[in-house]
C-alpha positions as CSV (number, residue, x, y, z in Angstrom):
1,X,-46.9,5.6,-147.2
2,X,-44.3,8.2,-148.0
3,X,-40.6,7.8,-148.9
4,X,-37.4,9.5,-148.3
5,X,-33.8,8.9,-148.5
6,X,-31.4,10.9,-146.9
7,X,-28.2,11.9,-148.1
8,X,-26.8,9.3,-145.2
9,X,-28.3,6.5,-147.1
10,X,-31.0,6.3,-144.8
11,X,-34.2,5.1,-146.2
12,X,-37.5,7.1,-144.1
13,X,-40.7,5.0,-144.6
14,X,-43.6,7.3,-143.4
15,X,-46.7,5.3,-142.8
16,X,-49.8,6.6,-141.9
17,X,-53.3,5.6,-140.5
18,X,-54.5,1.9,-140.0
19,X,-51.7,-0.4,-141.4
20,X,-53.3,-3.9,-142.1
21,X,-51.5,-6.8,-143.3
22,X,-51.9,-6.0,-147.0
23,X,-49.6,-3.2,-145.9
24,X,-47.1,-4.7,-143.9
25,X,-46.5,-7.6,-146.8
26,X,-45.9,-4.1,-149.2
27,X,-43.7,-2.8,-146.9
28,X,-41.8,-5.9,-146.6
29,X,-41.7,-6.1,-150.5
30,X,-40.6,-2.2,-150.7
31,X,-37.6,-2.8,-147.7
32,X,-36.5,-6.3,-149.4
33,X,-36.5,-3.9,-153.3
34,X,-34.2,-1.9,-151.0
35,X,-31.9,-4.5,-150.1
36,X,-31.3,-5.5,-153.1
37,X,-30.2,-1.5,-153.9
38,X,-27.5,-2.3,-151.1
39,X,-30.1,0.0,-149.1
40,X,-29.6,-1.4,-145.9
41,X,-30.5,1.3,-143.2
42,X,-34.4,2.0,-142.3
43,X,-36.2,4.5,-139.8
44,X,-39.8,3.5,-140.4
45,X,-42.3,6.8,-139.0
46,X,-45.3,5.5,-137.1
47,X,-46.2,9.3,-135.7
48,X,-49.0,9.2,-137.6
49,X,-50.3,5.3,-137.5
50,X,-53.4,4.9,-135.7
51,X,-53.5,1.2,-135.4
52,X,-50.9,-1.5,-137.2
53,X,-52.2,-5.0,-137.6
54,X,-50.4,-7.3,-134.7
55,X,-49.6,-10.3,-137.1
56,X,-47.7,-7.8,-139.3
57,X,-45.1,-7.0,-136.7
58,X,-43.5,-10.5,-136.9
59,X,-43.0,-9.0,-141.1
60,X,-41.1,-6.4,-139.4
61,X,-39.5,-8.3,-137.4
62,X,-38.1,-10.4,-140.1
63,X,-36.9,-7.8,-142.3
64,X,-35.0,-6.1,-139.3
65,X,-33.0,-9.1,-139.2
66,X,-32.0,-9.6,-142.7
67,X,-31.3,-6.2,-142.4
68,X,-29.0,-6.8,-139.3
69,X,-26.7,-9.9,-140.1
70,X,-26.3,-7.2,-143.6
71,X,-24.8,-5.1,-141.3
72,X,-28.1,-2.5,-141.6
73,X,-30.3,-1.9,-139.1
74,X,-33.9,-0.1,-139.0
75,X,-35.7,2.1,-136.1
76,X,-39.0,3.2,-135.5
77,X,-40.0,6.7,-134.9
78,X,-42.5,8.3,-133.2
79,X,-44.8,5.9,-132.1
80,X,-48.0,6.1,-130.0
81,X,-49.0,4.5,-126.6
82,X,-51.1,2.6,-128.5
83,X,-48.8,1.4,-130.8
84,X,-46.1,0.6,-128.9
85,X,-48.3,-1.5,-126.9
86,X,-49.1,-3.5,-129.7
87,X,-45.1,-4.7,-130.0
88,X,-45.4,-5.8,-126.5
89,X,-48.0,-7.3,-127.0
90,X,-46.4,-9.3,-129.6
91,X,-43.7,-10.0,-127.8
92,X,-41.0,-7.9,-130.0
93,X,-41.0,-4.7,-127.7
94,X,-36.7,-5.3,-127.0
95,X,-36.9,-6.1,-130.5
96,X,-37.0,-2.6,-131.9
97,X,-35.3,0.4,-131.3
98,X,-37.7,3.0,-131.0
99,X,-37.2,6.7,-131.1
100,X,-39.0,10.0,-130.1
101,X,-38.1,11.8,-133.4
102,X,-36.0,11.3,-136.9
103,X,-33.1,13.1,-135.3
104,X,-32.9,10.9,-132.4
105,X,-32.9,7.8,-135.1
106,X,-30.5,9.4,-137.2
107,X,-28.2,10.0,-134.3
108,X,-28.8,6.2,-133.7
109,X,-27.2,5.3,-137.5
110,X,-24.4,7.7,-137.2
111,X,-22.0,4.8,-135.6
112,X,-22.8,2.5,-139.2
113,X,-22.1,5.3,-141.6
């Protein structure tokens, strides 16, 4: 997993691979580490995720919120067929906010910074 911050105060999580569960709980860890910075805006790059454990989307799921009633929000970028499949499948498809590329996310923040 790779990380940048913008100069918007955006924080760009780039994941790659298979994400298991171990991963997901990091990630949730590394977002709520964030928070606590007063970090509160995410784009989260699954371009190149091959396959993300189903039970870890409900961890996304939960940090999206704390980020929202914050006043932060995070996106996803760039995800698969495959992927994106697997948040239906969970049931959080209207959950997310997903976007073709980081621009399109960024674009997306502009109205909270």
């Amino acid at each position: 997993m790779n990380l940048k911050l913008s100069s918007k105060k955006v924080v760009e999580l780039i994941l790659k691979g298979d994400i298991d569960i171990e991963d997901i709980i990091a990630l949730k860890g590394i977002i709520t580490s964030f928070i606590e910075k007063e970090n509160l805006f995410f784009s989260l790059d699954f371009a190149k995720v091959e396959h993300l454990n189903i039970s870890g989307i409900e961890y996304l799921n939960e940090r999206k919120e704390r980020l929202r009633s914050l006043g932060g929000d995070l996106k996803i970028i760039g995800c698969n067929e495959h992927v994106k499949n697997l948040f239906i499948y969970a049931g959080y498809i209207g959950e997310f906010d997903f976007y073709d590329n980081e621009e399109e996310a960024m674009k997306s923040f502009e109205k909270y910074l």
